[in-house]
N, C-alpha and C positions, 0 to 999 in steps of 0.2 A: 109233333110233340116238341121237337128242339126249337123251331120257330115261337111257340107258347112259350117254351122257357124264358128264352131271347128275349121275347115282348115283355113277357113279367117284368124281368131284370131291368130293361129300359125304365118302363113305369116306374121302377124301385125307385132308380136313378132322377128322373124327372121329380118323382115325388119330395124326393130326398134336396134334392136343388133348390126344390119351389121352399120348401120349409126353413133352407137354413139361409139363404137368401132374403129373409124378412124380419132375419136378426142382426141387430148393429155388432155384437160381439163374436171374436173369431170362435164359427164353429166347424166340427169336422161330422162327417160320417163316415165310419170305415167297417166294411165287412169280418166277416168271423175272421175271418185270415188277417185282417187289420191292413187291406188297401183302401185307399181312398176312394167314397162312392161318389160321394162331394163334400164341397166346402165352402162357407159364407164367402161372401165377395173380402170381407173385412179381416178373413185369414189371409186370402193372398193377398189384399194391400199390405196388411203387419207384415208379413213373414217373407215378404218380397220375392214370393213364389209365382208360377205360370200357371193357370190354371190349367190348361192343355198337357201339360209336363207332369200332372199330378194325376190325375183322374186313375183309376187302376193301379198304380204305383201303393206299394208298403210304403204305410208312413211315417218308416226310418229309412226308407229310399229319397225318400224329399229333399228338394234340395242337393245342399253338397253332402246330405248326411245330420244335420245337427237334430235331426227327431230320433237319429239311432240313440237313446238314454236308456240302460238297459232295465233298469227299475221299473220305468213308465214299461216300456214294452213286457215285463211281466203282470204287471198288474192287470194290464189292458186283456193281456192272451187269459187270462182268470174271468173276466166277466162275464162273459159270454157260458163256458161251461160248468159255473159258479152259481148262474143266475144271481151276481155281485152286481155292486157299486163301486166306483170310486170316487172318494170324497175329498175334498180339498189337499189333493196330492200339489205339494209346492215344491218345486224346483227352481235351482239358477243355475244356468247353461248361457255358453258362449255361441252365440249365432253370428254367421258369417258376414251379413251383411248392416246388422243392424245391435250388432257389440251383446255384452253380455246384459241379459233380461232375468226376472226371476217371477216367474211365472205360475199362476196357480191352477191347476188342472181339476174338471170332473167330468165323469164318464156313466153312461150308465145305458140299457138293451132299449132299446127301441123294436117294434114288431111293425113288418106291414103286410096284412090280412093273413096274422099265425103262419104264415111259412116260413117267412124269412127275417131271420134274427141281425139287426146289425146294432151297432154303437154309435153311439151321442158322444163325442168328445167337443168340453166347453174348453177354450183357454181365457183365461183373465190375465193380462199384464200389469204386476202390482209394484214391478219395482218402484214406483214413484213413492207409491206408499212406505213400502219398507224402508226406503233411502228416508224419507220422513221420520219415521220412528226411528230409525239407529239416528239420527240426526239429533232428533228429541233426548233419546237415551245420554248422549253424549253431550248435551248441553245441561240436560238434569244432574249429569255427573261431572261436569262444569262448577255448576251452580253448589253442589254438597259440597266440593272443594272449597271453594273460596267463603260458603258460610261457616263451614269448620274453623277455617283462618282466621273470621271476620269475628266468631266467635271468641277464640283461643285469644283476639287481641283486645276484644272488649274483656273478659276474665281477666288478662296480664294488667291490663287497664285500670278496672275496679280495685284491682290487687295493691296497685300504686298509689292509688287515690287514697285510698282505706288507711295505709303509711304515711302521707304525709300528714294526712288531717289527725292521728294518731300524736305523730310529731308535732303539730303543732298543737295539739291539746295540753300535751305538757310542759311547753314554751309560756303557755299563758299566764297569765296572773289572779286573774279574774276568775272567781269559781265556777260566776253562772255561764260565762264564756267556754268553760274548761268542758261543763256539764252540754252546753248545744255542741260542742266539737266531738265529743264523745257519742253524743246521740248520734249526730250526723256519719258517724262512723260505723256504728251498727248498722245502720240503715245499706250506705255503703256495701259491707259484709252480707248481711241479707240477701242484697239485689245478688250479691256475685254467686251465692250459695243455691239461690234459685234458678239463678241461669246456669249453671252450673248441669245442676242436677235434670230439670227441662230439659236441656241438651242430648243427656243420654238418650231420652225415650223421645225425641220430637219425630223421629221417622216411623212412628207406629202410631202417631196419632192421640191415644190413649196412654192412661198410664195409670197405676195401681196406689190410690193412695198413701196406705200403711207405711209403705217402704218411703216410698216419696218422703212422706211429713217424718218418719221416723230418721232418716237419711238428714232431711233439713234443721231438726231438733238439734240433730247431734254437732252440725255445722253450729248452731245459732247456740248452745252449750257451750261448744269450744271458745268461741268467739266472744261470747259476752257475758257467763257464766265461770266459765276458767275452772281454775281449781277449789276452789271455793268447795265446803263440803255441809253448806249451811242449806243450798239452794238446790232441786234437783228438773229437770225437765225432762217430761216423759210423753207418748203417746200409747193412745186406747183406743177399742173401736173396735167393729169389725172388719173397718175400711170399704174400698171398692174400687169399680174403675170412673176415670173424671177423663176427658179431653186435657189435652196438653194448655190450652188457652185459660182453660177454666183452674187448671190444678196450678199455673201461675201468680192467678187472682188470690186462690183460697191460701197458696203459700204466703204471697206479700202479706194477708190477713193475721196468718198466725205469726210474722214475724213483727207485726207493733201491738199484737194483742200481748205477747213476752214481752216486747220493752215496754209495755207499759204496764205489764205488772211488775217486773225489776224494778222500774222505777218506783211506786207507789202502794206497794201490798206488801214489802217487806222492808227490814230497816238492819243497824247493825247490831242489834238482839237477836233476829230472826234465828231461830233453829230448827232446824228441821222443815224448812219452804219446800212449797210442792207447788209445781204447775206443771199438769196436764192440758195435754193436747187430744180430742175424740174426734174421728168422723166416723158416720153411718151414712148407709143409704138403702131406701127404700125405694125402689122401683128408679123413680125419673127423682124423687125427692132425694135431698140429703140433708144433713146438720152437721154442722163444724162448731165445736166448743173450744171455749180456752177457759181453763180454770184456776183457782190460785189457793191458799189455805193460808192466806194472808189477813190483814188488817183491813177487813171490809167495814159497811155502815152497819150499825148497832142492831137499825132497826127490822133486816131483813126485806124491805119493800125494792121493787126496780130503782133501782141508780139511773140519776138522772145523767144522761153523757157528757163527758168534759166535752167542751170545744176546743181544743189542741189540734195540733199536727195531726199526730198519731189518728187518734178519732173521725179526724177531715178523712183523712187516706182508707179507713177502715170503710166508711160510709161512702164512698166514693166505688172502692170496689166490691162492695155489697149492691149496691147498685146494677154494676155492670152486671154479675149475677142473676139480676132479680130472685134478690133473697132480703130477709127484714133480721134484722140487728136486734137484738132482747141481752140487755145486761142487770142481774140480778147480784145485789151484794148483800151480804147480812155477817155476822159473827163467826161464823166460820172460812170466810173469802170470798168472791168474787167468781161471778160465771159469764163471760160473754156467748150467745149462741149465734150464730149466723146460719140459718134456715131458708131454705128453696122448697117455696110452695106447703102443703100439709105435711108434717111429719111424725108418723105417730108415737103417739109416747112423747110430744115435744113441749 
């Protein structure tokens, strides 16, 4: 009977040989007690173990000791009378001859013919990866520094620019000269107001219109509206969310579709001026309006488009969009719509 056993045991062992021997990646078999039955050739190259030295050996006997980890060794003595797994158990451990490794472990029972219960122990050596990704990590957080910076000095920037062309607007003589310096200086303002606010939400990718345009209004208000209490700028809608690329585009749109109705829908009678700002959206569609309660064409029919600046830049980033431009004016003011694809009710 004890010779049966004996031979079993052998057989285990051989079998157990033959199987992790035909794996490139370090593997172990270790009995209920967690000695070693065998182990891939590719455990003892990695771990710069003896195979002869290991065999029967508990394997936090290994070695000088660097498998004694008391955590692994609990989880491992759980498998077996758990009928458990272990799943990508990751550790970093300093190993004697071959420095500190960080390593990902799984375990799981193995049977051969229902008698005899042992453990599958896989190692995987992932430091290289991990060293990668903290690498990664710390160059992405590199990178948010120095665009924060790069940002804060294009803002400081625009901010400057905006002053002097201000200053020199009022240096000039020439009214129509006075009036392009001025424009040029919204515009200016605009860009700084957009980058501005982009900024806060560019790490989430997305971002909530309402706020946004509401937020930009109020910049584009202060800035070229002033105190004035003739003129008012407002936004409506039920909004949504837009990508950060996209809500830059539809910002620049609302900020010449305002100066160009400052410009042209109101005058110095004007009392009581309205321009409103709307977005909606529907599914994958949306609509962005700009409205006014100005001095539109008599007749009510589409307004043919200036060709100005303003309108070039408007048509340009409607464009990149793919959205179609529809400007209606009649007696009551002026509607530009900028629409993406069907939009109902539009």
């Amino acid at each position: 009977m004890f010779k049966k056993q004996f031979s079993e045991v052998e057989d285990a062992c051989a079998l157990a040989q033959a199987m992790v021997d035909t794996v490139r990646e370090p593997l172990i078999v270790l009995d209920k007690d967690l000695r070693v039955i065998a182990a891939s050739r590719s455990f003892y190259v990695k771990f710069a173990t003896n195979p002869d030295d290991s065999r029967g050996k508990h394997l936090y006997a290994l070695g000088a000791g660097e498998w004694d980890i008391p955590k692994l060794r609990t989880l491992l003595e759980k498998i077996i009378p758990d009928h458990g797994t272990m799943d990508d158990y990751e550790v970093e451990h300093e190993f004697p001859r071959i420095g500190k490794r960080i390593l990902l472990l799984n375990a799981c029972i193995v049977l051969y013919e229902k008698a005899h219960k042992n453990i599958l122990l896989s190692v995987e050596d992932i430091t290289v990866q991990r060293t990668l990704e903290r690498d990664k990590d710390e160059l992405l957080r590199q990178k948010d520094v120095l665009l924060d910076e790069l940002e804060h000095r294009v803002a400081n920037s625009l901010q400057i620019i905006a002053s002097i062309i201000m200053l020199k607007a009022k240096s000039v003589e020439s009214e129509e000269t006075r009036r392009h310096l001025q424009d040029a200086h919204n515009r200016v303002i605009s860009v700084a107001a957009v980058q501005r606010h982009l900024h806060a939400a560019a790490g989430l990718g997305t971002m909530e219109m309402l706020p946004y345009l509401t937020t930009l209004c109020g910049a584009l208000t202060h800035s070229m509206i002033g105190d004035s209490a003739s003129i008012s700028l407002k936004v409506l809608g039920k909004g949504g969310l837009s990508t950060c690329v996209n809500a830059e585009s539809l910002g620049l749109i609302v900020t010449e579709l305002v100066i160009n109705a400052l410009k042209h829908a109101f005058d110095e009678k004007t009392k009581d001026g309205q321009i409103t700002v709307a977005y909606d959206v529907s599914g994958t569609d949306w609509k962005l309006s700009v409205a006014d309660n100005g001095m539109g064409k008599p007749d009510g029919v589409f307004a043919q488009p200036k060709t100005g600046l303003g309108t070039g830049i408007v048509k340009a980033l409607a464009k990149q969009l793919d959205s179609q431009v529809v400007t209606m004016s009649g007696p009551k003011g002026t509607t530009v719509s900028v629409t993406h694809a069907t939009f109902a009710g539009g």
